[in-house]
DRENNUDREN-909646 format. One record per residue (C-alpha): residue in three letters; x, z, y. Coordinates in steps of 0.5 Angstrom, whole numbers, always signed. Each point is the difference from the previous one (the first is absolute). Example, Ala and Ser with C-alpha at 12.3 -4.5 7.8 and 13.67 -1.06 7.14 Angstrom:
<torkes>
@res=ALA	X=+25	Z=+16	Y=-9
@res=SER	X=+2	Z=-2	Y=+7
</torkes>
This chain:
<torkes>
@res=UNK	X=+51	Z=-19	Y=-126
@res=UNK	X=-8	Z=+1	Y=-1
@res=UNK	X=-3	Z=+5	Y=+4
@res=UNK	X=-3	Z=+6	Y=-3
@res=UNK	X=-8	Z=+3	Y=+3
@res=UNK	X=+3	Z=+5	Y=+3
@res=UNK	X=+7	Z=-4	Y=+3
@res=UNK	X=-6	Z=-5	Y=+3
@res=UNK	X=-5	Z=+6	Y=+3
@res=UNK	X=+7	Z=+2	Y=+4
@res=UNK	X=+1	Z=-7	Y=+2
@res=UNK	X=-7	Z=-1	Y=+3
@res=UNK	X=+0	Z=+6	Y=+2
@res=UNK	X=+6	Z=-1	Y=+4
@res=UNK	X=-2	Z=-6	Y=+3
@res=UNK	X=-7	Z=+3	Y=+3
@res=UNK	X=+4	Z=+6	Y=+4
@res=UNK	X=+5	Z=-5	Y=+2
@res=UNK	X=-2	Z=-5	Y=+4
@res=UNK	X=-7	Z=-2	Y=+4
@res=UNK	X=-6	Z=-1	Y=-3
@res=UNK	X=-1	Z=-8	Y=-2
@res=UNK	X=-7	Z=-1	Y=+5
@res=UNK	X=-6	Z=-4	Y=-2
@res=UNK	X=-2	Z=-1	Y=+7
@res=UNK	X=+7	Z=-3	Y=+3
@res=UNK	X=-1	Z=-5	Y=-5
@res=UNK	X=-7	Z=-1	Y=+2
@res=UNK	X=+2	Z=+0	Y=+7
@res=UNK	X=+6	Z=-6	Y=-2
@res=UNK	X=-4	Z=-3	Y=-4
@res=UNK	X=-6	Z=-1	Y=+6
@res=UNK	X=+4	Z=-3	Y=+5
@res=UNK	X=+5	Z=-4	Y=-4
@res=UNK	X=-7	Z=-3	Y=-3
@res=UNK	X=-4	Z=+0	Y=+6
@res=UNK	X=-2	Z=-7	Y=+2
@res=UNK	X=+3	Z=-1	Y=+5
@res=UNK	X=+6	Z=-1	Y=-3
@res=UNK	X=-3	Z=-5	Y=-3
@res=UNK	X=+2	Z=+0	Y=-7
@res=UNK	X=+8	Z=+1	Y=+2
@res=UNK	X=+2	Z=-7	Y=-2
@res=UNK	X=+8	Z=-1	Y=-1
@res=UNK	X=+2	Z=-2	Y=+7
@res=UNK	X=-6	Z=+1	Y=+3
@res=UNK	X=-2	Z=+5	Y=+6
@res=UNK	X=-4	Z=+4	Y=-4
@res=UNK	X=+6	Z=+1	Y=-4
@res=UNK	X=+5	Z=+2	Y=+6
@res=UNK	X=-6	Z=+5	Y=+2
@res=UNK	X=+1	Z=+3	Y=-7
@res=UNK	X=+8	Z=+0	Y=+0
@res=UNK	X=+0	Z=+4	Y=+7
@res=UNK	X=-4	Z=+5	Y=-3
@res=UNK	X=+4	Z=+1	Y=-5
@res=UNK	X=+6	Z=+0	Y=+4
@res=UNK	X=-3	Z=+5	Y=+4
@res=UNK	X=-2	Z=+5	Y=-6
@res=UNK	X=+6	Z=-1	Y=-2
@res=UNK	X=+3	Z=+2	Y=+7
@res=UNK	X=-4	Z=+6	Y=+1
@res=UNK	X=+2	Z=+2	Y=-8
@res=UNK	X=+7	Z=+1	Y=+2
@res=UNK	X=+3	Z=-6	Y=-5
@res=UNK	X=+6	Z=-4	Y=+2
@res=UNK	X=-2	Z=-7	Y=+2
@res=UNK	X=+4	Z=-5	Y=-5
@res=UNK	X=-2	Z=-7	Y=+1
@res=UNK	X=+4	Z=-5	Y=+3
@res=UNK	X=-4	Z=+2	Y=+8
@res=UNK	X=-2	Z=+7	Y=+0
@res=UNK	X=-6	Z=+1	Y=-5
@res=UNK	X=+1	Z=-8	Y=-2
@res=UNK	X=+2	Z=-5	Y=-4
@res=UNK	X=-1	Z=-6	Y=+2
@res=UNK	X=-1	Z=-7	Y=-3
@res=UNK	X=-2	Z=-7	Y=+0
@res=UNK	X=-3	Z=-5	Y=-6
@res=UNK	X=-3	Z=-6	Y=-3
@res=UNK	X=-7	Z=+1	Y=-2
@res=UNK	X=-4	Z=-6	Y=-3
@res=UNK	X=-7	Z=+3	Y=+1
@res=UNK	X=-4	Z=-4	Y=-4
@res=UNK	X=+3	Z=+0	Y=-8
@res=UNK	X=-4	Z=-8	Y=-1
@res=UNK	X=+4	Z=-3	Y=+5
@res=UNK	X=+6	Z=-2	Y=-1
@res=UNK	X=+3	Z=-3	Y=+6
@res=UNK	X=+6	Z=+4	Y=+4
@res=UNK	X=+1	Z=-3	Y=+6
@res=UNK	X=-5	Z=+4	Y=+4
@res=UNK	X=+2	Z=+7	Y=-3
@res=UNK	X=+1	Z=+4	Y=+7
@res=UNK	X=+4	Z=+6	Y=+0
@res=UNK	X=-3	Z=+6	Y=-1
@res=UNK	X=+3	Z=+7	Y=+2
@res=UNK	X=-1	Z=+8	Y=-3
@res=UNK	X=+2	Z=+7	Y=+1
@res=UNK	X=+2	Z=+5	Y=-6
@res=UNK	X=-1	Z=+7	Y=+3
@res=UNK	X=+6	Z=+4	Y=-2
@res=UNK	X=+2	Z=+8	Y=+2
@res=UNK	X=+4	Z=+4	Y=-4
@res=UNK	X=+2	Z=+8	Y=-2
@res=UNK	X=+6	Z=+1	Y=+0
@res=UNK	X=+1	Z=+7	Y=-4
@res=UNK	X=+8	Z=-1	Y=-1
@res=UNK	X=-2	Z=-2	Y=-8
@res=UNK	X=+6	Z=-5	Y=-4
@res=UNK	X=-7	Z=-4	Y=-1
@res=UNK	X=-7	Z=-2	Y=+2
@res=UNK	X=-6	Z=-1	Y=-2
@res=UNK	X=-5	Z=-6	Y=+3
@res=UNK	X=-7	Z=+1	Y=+0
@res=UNK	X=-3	Z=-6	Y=+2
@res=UNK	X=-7	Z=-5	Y=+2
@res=UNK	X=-3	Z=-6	Y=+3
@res=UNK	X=-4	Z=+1	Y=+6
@res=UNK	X=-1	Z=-8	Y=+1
@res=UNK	X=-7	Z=-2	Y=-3
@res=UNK	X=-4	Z=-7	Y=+1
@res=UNK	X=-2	Z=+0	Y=+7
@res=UNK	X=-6	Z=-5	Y=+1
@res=UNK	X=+2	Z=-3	Y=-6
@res=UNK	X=+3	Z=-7	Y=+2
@res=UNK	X=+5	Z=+2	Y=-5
@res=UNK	X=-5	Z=-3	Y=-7
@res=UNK	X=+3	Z=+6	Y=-3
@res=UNK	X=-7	Z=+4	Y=+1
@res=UNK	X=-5	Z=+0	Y=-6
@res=UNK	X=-6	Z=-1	Y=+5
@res=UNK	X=-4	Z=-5	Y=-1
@res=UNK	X=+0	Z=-2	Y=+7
@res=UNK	X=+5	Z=+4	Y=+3
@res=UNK	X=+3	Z=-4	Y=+6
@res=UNK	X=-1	Z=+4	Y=+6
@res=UNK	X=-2	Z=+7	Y=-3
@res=UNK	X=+3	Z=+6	Y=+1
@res=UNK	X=+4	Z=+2	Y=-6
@res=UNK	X=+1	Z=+7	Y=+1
@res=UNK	X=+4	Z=+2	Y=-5
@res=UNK	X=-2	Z=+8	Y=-1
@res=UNK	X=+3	Z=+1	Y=-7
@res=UNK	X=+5	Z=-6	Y=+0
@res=UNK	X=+3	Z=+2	Y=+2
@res=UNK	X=-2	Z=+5	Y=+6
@res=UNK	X=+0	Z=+5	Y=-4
@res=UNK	X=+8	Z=-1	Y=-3
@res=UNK	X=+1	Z=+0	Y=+7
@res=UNK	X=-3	Z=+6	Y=+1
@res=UNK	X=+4	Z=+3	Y=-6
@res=UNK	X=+7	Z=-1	Y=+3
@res=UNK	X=-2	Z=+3	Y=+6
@res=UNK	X=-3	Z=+6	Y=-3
@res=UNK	X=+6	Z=+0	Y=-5
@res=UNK	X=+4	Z=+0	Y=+6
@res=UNK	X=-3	Z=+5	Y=+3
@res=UNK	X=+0	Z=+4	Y=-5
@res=UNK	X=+9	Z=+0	Y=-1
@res=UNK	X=+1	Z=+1	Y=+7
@res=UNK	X=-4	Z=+6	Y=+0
@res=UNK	X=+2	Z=+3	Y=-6
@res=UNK	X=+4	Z=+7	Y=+1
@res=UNK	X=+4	Z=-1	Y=-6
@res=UNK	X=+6	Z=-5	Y=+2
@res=UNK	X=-1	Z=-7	Y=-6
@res=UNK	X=+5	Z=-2	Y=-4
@res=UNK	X=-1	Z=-6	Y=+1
@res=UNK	X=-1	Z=-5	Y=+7
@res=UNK	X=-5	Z=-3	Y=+1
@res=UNK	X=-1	Z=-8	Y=+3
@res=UNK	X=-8	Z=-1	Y=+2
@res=UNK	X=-1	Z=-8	Y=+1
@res=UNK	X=-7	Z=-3	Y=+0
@res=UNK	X=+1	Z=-8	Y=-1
@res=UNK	X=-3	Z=-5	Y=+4
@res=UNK	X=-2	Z=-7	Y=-5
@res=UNK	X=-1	Z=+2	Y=-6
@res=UNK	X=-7	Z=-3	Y=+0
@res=UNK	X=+4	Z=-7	Y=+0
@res=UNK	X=+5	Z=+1	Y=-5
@res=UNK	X=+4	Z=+8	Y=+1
@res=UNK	X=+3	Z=-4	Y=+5
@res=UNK	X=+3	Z=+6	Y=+4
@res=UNK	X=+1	Z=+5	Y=-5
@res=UNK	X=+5	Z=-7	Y=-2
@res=UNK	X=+3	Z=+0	Y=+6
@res=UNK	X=+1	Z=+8	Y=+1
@res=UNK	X=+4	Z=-1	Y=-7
@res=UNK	X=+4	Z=-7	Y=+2
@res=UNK	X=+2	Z=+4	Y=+7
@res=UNK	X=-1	Z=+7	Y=-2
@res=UNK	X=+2	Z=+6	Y=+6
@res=UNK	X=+2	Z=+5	Y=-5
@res=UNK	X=+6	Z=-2	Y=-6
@res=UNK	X=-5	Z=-2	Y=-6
@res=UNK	X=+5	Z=+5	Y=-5
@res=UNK	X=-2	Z=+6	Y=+3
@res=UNK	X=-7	Z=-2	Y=-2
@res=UNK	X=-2	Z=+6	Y=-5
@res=UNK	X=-8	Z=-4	Y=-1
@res=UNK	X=-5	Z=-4	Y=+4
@res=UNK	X=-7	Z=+3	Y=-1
@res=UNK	X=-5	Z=-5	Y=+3
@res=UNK	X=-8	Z=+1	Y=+0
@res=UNK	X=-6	Z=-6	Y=+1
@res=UNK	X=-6	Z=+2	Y=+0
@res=UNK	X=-1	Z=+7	Y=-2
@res=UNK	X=-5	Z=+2	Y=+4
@res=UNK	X=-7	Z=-3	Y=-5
@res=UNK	X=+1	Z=+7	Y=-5
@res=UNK	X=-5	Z=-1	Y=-5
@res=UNK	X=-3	Z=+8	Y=+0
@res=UNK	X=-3	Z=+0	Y=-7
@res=UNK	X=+7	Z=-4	Y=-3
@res=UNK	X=+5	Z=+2	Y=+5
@res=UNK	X=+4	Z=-5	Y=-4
@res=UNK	X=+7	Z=-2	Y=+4
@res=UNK	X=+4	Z=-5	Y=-3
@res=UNK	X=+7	Z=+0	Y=+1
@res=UNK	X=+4	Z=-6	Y=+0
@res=UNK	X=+8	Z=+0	Y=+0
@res=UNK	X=+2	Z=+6	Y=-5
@res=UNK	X=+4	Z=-4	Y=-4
@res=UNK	X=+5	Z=-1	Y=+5
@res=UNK	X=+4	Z=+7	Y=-1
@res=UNK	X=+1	Z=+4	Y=-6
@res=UNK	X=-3	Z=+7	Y=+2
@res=UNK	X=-8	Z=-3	Y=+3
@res=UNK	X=-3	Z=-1	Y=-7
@res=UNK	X=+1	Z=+8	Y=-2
@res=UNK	X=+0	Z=+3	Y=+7
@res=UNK	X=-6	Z=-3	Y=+1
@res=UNK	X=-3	Z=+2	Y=-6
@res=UNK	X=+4	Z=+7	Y=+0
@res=UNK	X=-7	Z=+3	Y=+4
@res=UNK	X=-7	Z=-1	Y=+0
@res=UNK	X=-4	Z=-2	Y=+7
@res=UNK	X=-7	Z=-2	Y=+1
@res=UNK	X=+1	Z=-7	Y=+0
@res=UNK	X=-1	Z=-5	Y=-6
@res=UNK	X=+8	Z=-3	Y=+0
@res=UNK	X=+0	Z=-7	Y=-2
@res=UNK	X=+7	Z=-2	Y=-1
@res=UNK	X=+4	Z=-7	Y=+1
@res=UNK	X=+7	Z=-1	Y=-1
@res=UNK	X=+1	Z=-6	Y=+4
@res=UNK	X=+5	Z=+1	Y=+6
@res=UNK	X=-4	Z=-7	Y=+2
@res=UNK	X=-7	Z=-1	Y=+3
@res=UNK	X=-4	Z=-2	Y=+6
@res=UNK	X=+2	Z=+4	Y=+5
@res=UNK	X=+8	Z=+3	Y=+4
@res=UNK	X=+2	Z=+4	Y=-5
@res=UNK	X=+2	Z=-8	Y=-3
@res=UNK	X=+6	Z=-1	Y=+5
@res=UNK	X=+3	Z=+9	Y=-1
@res=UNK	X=+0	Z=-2	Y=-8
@res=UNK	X=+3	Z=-7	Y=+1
@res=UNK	X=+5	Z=+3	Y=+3
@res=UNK	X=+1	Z=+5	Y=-6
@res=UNK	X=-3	Z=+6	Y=+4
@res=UNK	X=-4	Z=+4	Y=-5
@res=UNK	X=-7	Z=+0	Y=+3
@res=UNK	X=-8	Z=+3	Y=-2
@res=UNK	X=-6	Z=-3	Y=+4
@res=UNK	X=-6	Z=+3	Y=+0
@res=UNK	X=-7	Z=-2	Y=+0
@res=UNK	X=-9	Z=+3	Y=+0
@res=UNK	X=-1	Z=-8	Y=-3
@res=UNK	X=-5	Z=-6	Y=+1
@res=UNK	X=-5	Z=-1	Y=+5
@res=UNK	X=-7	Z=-4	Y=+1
@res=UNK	X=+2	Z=+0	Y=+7
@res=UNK	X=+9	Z=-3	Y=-1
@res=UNK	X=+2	Z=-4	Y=+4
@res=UNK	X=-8	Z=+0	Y=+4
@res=UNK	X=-3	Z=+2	Y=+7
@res=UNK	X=-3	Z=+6	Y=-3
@res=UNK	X=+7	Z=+3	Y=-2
@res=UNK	X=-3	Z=+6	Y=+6
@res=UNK	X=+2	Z=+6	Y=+1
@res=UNK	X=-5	Z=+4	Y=-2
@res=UNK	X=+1	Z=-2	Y=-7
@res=UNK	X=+6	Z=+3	Y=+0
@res=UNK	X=+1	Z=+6	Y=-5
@res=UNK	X=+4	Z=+5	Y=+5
@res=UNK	X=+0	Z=+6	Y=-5
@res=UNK	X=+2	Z=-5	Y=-5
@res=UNK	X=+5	Z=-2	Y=+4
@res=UNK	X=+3	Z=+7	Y=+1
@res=UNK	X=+0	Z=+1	Y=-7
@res=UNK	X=+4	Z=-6	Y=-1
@res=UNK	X=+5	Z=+2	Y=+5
@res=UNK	X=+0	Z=+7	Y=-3
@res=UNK	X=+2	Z=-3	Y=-7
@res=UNK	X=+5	Z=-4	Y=+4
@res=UNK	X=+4	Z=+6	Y=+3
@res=UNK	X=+0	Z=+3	Y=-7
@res=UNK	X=+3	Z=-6	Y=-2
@res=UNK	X=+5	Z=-1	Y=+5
@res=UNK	X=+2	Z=+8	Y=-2
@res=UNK	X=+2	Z=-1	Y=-7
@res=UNK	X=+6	Z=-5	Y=+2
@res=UNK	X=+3	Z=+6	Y=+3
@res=UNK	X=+4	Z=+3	Y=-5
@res=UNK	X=+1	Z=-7	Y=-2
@res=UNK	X=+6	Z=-4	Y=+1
@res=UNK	X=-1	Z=-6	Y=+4
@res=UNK	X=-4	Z=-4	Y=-5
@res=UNK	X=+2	Z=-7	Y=-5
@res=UNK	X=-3	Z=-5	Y=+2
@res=UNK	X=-3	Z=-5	Y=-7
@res=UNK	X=-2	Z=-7	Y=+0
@res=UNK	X=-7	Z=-1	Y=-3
@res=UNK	X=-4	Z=-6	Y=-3
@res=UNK	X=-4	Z=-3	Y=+6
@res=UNK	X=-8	Z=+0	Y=-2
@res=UNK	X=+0	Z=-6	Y=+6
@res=UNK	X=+5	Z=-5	Y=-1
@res=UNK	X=-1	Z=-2	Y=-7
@res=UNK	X=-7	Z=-2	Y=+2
@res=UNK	X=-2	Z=-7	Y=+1
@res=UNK	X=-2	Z=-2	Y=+6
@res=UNK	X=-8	Z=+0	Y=+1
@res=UNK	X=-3	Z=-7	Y=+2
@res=UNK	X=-7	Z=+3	Y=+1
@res=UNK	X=-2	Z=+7	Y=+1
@res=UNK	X=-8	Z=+4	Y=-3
@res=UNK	X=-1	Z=+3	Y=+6
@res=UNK	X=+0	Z=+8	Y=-2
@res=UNK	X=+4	Z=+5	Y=+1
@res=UNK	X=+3	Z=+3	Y=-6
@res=UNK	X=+0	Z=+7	Y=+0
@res=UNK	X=+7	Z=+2	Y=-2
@res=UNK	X=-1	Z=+8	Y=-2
@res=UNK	X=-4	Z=-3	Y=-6
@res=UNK	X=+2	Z=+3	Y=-7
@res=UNK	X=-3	Z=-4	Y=-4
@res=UNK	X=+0	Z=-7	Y=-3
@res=UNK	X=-2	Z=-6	Y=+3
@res=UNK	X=+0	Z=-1	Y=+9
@res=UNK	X=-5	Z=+6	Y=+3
@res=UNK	X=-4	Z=-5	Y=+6
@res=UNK	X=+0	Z=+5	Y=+7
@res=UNK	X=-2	Z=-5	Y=+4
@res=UNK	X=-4	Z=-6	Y=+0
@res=UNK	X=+2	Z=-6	Y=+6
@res=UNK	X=-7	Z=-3	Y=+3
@res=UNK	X=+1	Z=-7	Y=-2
@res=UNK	X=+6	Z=-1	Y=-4
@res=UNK	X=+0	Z=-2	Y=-8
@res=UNK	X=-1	Z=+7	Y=-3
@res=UNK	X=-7	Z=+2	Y=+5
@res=UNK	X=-2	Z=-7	Y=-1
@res=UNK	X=+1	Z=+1	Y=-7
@res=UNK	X=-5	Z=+6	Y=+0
@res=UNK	X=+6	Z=+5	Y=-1
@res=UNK	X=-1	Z=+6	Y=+3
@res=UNK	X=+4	Z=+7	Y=+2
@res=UNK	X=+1	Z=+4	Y=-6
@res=UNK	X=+0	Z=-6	Y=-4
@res=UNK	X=+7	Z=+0	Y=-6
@res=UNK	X=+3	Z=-6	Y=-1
@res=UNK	X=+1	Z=+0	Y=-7
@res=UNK	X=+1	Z=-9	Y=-1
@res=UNK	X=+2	Z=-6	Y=+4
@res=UNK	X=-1	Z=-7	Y=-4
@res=UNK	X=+3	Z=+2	Y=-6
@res=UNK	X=+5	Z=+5	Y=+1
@res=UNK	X=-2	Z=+8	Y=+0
@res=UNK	X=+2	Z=+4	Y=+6
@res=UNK	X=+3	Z=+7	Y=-1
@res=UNK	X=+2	Z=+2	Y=+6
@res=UNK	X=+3	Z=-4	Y=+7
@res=UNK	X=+5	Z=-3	Y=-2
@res=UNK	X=-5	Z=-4	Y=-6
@res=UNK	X=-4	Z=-1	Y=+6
@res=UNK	X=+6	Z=-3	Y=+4
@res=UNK	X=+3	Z=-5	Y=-5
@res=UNK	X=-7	Z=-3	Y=-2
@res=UNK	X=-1	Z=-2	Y=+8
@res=UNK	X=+6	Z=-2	Y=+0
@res=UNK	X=-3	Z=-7	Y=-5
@res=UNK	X=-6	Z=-1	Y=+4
@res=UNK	X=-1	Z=-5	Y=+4
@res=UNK	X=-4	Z=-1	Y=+7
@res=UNK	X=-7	Z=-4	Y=-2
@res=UNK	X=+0	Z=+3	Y=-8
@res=UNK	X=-5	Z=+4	Y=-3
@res=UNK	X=+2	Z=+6	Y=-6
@res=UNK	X=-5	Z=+5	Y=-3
@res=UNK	X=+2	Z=+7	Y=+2
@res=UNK	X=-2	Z=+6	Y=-5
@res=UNK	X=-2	Z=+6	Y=+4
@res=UNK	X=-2	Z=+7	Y=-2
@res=UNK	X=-6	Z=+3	Y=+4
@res=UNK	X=-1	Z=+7	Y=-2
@res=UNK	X=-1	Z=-1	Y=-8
@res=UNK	X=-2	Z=-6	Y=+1
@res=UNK	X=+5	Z=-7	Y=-2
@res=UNK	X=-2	Z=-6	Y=+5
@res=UNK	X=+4	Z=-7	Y=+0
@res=UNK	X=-1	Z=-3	Y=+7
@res=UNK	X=+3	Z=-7	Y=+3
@res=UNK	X=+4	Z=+0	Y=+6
@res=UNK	X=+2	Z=-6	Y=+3
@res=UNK	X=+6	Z=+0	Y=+5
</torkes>
């Protein structure tokens, strides 16, 4: 049922009295120390990481939530990682190890909802995973990506567990180690899960929710295709924020494991970044008022499944897997809450096709070869036919003016 005004003001009204206040300066507190360097960079398995694991434990702890692993606070696993994509031998593929952070509020609910981040980044980049022209040996601090969905779970986590209104709902707080190398603990938390995957209401995950853009304050959320109810209670009332919308329960981050075990899931998301997957992804560029607004709309969210049934889950067409595989990449950073027609360039790589070319940030890639692009999924597809060593004219449009520039990949 659609929320009247009047219904939605005692909803937000309620949930202010309720519970803490969500604090901007937590999260910046979480975010500098899980970004400092001398984590450097969090690798999966890492020190730095196991630095970053012990202090989510410990917040954990100290917040009053039941350790859910398989050890206390942890879950531990083991894996096979070639790190270098261009090399195909596996015999010397050594066993590598990480640790998801789970801890859980038991509120005596039938369900409970999961609440999730990565809090691995790319270490000193040896995982040819990094955008840096250059990247062996530098801190990759990864404020945004993803300190900052990090910091959101323990905010949340804060949040509930202070909340003077007992919750209809139990909550599971987990932050993921691997996923910068394939979602790969979110996958074994789902293989070997700690709770019974059926008594999973929905999984919210966040990546990378603290770049808001203070003059769009655009936030796209992924995943409301997954349940009946998210298109219309996300609609049902009106927020500070631009809400861009994607029904796919796939995408390049946890969520993916939840919704392939048919759970309903939403992720949420600020948008890319000249900084992805870079040494400056730092702290201090971090939008921690943004991200406390972020947090806030979460709540609200979260709050309006309350008087609701536990949700159905709904399979969706995925905006991934129909796309070919890409044999040569531009170099640029799509601006993935562009609205308009053709891929909206963010950021420009030194020394990859795109900046050879003379692309430039603020560029919209309207053509590849002869084939129009009107959005990600054109630009995907078209990549896909190139092959390394080819050279294409590439249409852009820069201001009012329409540019043709060749790329040679």
């Amino acid at each position: 049922m659609k929320h009247t005004a009047l219904t939605i003001f005692a909803l937000l009204f309620a949930v202010a009295v309720s519970a803490q206040e969500i604090s901007a300066e937590r999260i910046r507190k979480d975010v500098t120390y899980l970004s400092a360097d001398k984590l450097k960079g969090r690798g999966t398995g890492s020190k730095g990481e196991k630095k970053a694991a012990k202090y989510i434990a410990r917040e954990f702890k100290e917040i009053g939530l039941q350790p859910k692993g398989t050890d206390g606070y942890y879950q531990k696993f083991t894996f096979r990682k070639n790190p270098n994509p261009h090399d195909t031998a596996t015999a010397n593929v050594k066993e590598r190890s990480g640790k998801n952070v789970v801890g859980f509020l038991d509120n005596g609910a039938d369900y409970t909802i999961v609440i999730g981040a990565h809090y691995d980044h790319l270490g000193l980049g040896h995982d040819h995973n990094s955008l840096d022209a250059n990247p062996d040996g530098k801190i990759h601090n990864g404020a945004d990506d993803n300190a900052s969905g990090t910091a959101g779970v323990l905010e949340l986590a804060r949040y509930y567990a202070g909340n003077k209104v007992k919750e209809k709902y139990n909550f599971l707080f987990i932050c993921f180690s691997g996923e910068e190398l394939g979602l790969i603990g979110s996958k074994k938390f789902c293989e070997n899960p700690t709770i019974d995957l059926k008594t999973v209401n929905y999984m919210i995950n966040m990546d990378m929710i603290g770049r808001l853009n203070d003059s769009t304050k655009s936030l796209i959320i992924y995943g409301v295709g997954t349940a009946p109810d998210w298109v219309p209670m996300i609609n049902s009332f009106r927020s500070v924020f631009r809400i861009k919308q994607d029904s796919s329960g796939i995408g390049p981050s946890d969520q993916t494991s939840f919704y392939l075990k048919d759970i309903p899931v939403l992720h949420f998301f600020t948008g890319q970044h000249s900084d992805y997957h870079k040494p400056g992804d730092d702290a201090d560029k971090v939008n921690y008022t943004g991200e406390k607004m972020v947090l806030e709309y979460i709540v609200n969210i979260i709050a309006l499944t309350d008087d609701k049934p536990k949700l159905q889950f709904l399979a969706t067409k995925s905006n991934m897997t129909s796309t070919p595989k890409m044999k040569v990449t531009m170099g640029i950073m799509p601006d993935y809450a562009w609205e308009g027609k053709g891929v909206h360039v963010d950021g420009v790589t030194d020394g990859r096709p795109a900046a050879n070319a003379g692309i430039k940030k603020g560029d919209v890639i309207l053509q590849l070869g002869d084939t129009p692009v009107n959005n990600m999924m054109d630009y995907m597809a078209c990549l896909a036919k190139f092959e390394k060593g080819s050279v294409m004219p590439v249409m852009i449009k820069r201001g009012e003016e329409i540019i043709t520039l060749k790329v040679q990949f």
